[in-house]
C-alpha positions as CSV (number, residue, x, y, z in Angstrom):
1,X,0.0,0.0,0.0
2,X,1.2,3.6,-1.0
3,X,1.9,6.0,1.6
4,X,0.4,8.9,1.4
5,X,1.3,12.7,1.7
6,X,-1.5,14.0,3.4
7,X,-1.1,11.8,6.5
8,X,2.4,11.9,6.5
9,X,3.3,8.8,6.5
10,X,6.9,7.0,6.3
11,X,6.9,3.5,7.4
12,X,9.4,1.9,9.8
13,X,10.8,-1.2,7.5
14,X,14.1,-2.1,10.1
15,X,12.5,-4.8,12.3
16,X,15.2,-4.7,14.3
17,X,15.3,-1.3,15.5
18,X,11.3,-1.6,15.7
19,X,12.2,-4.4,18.7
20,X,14.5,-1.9,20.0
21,X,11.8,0.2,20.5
22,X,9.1,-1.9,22.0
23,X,11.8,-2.9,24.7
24,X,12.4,0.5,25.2
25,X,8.3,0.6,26.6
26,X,9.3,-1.9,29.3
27,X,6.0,-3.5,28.6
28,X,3.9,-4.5,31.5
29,X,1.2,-7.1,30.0
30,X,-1.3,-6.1,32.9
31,X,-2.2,-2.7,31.2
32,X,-3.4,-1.4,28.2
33,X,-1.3,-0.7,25.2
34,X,-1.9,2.0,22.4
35,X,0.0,1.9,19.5
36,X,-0.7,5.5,17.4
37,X,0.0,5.2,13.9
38,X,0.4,1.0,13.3
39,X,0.9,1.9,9.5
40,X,2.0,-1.5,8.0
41,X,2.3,-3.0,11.1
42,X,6.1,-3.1,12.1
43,X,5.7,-2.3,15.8
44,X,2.2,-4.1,15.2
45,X,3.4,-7.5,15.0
46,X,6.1,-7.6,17.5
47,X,3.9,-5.8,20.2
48,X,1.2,-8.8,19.7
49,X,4.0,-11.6,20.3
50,X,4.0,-10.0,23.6
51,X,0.6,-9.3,24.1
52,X,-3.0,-10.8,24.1
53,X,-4.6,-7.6,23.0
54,X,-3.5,-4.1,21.4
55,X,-5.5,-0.9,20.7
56,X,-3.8,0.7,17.3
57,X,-5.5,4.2,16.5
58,X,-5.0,4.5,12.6
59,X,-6.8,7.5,10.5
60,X,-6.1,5.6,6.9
61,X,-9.0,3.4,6.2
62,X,-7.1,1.0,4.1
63,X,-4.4,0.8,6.2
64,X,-6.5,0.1,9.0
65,X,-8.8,-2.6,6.6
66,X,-6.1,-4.1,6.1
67,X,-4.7,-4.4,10.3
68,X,-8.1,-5.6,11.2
69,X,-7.8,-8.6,8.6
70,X,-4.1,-9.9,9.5
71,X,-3.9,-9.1,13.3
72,X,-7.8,-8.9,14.4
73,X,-7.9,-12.7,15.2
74,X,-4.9,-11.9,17.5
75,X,-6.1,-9.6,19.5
76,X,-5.8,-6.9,17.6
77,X,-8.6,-3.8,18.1
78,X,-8.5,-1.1,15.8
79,X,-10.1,2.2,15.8
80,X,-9.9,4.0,12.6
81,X,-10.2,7.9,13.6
82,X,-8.4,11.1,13.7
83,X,-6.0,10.5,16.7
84,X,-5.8,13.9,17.4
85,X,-9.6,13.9,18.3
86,X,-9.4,10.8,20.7
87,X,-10.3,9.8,23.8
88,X,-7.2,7.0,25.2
89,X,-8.6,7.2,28.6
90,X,-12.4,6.5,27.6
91,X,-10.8,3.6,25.2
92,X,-9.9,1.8,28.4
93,X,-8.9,1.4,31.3
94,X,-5.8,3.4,32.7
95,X,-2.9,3.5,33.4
96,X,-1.9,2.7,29.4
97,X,1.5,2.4,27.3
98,X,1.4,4.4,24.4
99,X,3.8,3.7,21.7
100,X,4.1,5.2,18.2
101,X,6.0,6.3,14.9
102,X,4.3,9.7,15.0
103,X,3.5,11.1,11.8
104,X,5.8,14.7,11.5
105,X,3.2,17.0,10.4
106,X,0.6,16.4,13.8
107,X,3.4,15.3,16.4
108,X,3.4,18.8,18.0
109,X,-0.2,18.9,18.7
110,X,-0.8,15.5,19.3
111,X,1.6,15.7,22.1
112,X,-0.6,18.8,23.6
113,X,-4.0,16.3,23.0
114,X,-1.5,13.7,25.4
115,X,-0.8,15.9,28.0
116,X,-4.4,16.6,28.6
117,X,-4.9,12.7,29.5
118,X,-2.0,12.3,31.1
119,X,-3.8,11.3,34.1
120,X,-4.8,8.1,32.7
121,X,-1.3,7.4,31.1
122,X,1.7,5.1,32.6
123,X,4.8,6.3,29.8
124,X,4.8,6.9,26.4
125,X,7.5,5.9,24.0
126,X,7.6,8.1,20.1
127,X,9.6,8.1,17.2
128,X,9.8,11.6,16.7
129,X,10.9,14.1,13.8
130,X,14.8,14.9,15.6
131,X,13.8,18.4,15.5
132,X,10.7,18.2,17.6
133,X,12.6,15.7,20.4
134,X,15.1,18.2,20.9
135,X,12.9,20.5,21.9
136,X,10.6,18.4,24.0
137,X,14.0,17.4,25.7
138,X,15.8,21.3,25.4
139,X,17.4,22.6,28.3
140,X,17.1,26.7,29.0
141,X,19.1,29.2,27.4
142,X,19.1,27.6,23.8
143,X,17.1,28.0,20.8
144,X,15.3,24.4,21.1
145,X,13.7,25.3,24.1
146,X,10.5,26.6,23.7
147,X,6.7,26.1,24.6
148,X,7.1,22.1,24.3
149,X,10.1,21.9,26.2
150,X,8.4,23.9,29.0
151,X,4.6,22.2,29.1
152,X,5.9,18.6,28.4
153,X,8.7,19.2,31.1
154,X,6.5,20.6,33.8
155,X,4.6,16.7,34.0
156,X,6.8,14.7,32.0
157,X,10.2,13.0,32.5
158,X,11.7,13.2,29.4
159,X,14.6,10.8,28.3
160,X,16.2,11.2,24.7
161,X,17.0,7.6,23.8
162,X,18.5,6.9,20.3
163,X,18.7,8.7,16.5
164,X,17.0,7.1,13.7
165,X,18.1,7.5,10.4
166,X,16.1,7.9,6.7
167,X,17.1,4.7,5.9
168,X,14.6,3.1,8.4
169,X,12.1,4.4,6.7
170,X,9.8,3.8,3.7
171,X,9.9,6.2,1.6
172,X,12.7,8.0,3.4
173,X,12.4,11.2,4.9
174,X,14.4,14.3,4.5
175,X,15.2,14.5,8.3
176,X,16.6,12.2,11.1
177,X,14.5,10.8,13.9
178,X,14.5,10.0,17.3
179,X,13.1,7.4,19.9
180,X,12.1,9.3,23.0
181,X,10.3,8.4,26.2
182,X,8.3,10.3,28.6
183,X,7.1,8.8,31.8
184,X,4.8,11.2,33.7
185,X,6.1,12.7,36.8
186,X,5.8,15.1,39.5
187,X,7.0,18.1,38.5
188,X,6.8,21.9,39.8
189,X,3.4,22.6,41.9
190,X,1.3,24.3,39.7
191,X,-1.9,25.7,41.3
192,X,-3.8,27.0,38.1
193,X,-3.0,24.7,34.9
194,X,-4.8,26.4,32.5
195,X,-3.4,29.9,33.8
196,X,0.6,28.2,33.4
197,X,0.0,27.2,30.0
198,X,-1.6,30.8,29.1
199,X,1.4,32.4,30.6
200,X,3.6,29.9,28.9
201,X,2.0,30.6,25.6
202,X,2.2,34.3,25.8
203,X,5.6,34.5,26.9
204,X,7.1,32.0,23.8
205,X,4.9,33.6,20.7
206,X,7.0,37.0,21.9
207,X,10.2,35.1,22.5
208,X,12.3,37.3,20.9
209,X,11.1,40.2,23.1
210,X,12.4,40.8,27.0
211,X,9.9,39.4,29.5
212,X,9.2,42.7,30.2
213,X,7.6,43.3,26.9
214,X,6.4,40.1,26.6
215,X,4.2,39.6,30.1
216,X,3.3,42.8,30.6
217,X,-0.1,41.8,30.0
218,X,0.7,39.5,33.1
219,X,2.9,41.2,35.6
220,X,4.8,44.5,35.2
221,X,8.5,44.8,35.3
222,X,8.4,45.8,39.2
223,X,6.6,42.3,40.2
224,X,9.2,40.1,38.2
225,X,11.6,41.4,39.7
226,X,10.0,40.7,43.5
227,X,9.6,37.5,42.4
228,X,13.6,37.1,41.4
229,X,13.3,37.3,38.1
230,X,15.4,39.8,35.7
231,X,12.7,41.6,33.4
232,X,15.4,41.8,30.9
233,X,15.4,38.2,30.1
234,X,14.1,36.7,27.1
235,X,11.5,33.7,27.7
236,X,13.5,31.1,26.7
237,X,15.9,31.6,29.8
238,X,13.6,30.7,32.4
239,X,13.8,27.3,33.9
240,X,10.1,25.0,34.2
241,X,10.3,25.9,37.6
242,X,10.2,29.3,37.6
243,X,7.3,29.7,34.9
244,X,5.6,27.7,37.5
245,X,6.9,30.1,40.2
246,X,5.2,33.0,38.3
247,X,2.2,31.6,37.2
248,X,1.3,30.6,40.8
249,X,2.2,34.2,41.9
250,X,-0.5,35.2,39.8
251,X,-3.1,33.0,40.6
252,X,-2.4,33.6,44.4
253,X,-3.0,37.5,43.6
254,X,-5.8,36.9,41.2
255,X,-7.6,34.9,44.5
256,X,-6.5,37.7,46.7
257,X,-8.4,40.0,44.7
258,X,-11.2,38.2,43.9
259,X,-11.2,38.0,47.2
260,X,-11.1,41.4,48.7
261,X,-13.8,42.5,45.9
262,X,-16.0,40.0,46.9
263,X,-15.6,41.3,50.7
């Protein structure tokens, strides 16, 4: 079957490096395992050696036709949707494995529709377009770190496991790859989630502007600096901890004046 452009697909063909990265799941057979993307069915197979039943979450009706006739008599369960519209933790049971060649052109906001069910997710193990796994895994100060870095890092540990190269793939894409995993964690106390990732947001689509000028919707210059933090710098030189710093700042002096008006 042809891949095709629109879903973005390039199909893992090394079997061996398609072992490499179911081991790197550390499958527990006890709980539910997702596999985003199946395509042909590299991971597909393997995963079902080592498992009495798999969810795969495939948007290409052939593709997914054609799954559900070789693997549905081994357990095999297909649902044939848009993944970035789905619901893993009304699919079953959590805590789940999730596993996946992501498809390049949807990874970024699929990874946003993941962290909003992370509640129901054990770890997660992608094949990711190199530039996007830098920056989930980017440290402060450099030009990888960003918006991802910052949300995925603030519940997420991330671990940057191994390149992939073209040749792994079919047809072969113009860019490396690489295997990450994220195992939710407990990161930074964040009191308001939705008011974090607003501040987050702001700050990085001005990231080329001092914080200054980039939250003063948010705080002004005076208040980030009572809080420790030098107005002057630029977004991507704060650390997940302090965007979580600030943003519960502001939600404790939002309440305060709720508060007081309410009195």
């Amino acid at each position: 079957m042809a891949p095709r452009q629109r879903f973005g697909q390039h199909f893992l063909n090394d079997p061996t490096l398609a072992a490499r990265i179911i081991d790197c799941l550390d499958l527990d057979a006890g709980l539910p395992v997702f596999e985003i993307g199946p395509g042909r069915g590299a991971l597909t197979a393997l995963l079902l050696q080592r498992l009495r039943r798999l969810h795969a979450v495939e948007i290409d009706r052939d593709l997914s036709a054609a799954l559900e006739d070789r693997y549905g008599d081994r357990g095999l369960v297909v649902h044939c949707t848009d993944v970035l519209s789905f619901d893993f933790c009304g699919a079953a049971p959590g805590p789940l494995q999730i596993v996946g060649n992501l498809p390049y052109n949807i990874s970024t906001p699929l990874l946003f529709h993941l962290l909003d069910q992370l509640d129901c997710i054990a770890r997660m193990v992608f094949m990711l377009q190199k530039e996007v796994a830098d920056r989930i895994a980017a440290a402060p100060g450099g030009g990888d770190y960003g918006r991802l870095s910052v949300m995925i890092q603030s519940r997420c540990r991330v671990e940057s496991l191994f390149r992939v190269g073209p040749q792994a793939f079919t047809p072969p894409p113009r860019v490396e790859s690489r295997v990450i995993r994220l195992t939710p964690a407990a990161g930074p106390a964040i009191k308001d989630r939705e008011l974090f990732a607003a501040v987050v947001r702001t700050a990085f689509s001005h990231r080329r502007k001092t914080l200054r000028n980039a939250l003063k919707g948010y705080i002004a210059a005076a208040g980030l600096e009572a809080l420790g933090i030098d107005p002057g710098q630029r977004p991507q030189e704060l650390a997940v901890a302090t965007y979580a710093a600030l943003a519960n700042h502001l939600t404790d002096r939002d309440r305060e004046a709720g508060h007081d008006s309410g009195a």
